[in-house]
N, C-alpha and C positions, 0 to 999 in steps of 0.2 A: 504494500500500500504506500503511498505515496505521500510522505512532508504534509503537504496542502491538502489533502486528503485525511487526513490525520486531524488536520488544524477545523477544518471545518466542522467535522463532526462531533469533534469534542468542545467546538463550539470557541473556541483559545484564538487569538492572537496572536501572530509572530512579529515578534518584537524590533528584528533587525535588517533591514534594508540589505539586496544586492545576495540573500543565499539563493540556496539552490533548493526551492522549496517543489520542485520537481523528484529531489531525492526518492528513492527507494526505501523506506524504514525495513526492515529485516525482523525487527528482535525490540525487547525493550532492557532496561538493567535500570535498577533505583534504587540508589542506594546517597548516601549525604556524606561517604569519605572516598576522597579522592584515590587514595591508595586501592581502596576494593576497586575502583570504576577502573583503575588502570590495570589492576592485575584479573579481574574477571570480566568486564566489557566485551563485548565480539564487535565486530567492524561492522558496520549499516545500525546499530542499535542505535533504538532513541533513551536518552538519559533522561529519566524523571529525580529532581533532586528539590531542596530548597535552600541549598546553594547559591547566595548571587554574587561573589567574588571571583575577581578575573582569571585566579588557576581556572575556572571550568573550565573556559577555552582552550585552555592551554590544554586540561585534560580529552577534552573532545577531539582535539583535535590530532592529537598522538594517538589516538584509540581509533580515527578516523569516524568517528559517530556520526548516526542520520541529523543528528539535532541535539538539545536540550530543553526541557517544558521544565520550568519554576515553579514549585507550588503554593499553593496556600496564597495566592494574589500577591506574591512577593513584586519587590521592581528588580532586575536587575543596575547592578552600581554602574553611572556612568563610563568607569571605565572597563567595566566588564562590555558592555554596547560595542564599544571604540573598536577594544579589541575582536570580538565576535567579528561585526564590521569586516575590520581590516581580513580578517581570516575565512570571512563569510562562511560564519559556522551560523547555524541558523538558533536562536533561542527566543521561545514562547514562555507565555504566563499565562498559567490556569489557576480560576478562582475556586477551584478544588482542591479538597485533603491531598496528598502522595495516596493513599488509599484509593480515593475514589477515581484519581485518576488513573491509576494502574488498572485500576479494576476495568473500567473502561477500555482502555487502549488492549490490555487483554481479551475482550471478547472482539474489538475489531479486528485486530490481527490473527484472531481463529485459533490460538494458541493450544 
């Protein structure tokens, strides 16, 4: 399923201008330490976190992930944007628990 396919449904917003919200999502992984996302993440995964400090990018982006969804209506920090931005990693904010949104993205993707 697809980034913007993804976004719509769950009804979320994406945050950062210039990704590739064409993406293929593959998988999901949520988890809120960086360390777990980089040592068990799979490549095309969407990270559900509530996370909004600029390692995410950094970690999406070494892990090559579909994206990143914020939860709990968080903002991402300014310079978490920037960077995302510059890297066009793509990163949404949903006004849902990590719960609810898992749960969700779960039955989308058939799991």
């Amino acid at each position: 399923m697809k980034l913007s396919e993804i976004a719509d449904r769950l009804g979320i917003k994406i945050k950062t201008k210039d990704c590739d919200t064409a993406r293929e999502v593959k998988g999901c992984y949520i988890s809120d330490l960086l360390s777990d996302v980089m040592a068990n993440a799979k490549e095309g995964d969407i990270w559900i976190t509530l996370q909004t400090h600029p390692n995410i990018v950094a970690v999406a982006s070494l892990k090559n992930l579909s994206g990143i969804i914020i939860t709990n209506n968080r903002t991402p920090e300014n310079d978490t944007m920037k960077k995302a931005e510059d890297e066009h990693i793509a990163i949404a904010s949903s006004p849902l628990s990590t719960f609810e949104t898992g749960g969700l993205l779960y039955k989308m993707l058939g799991c």
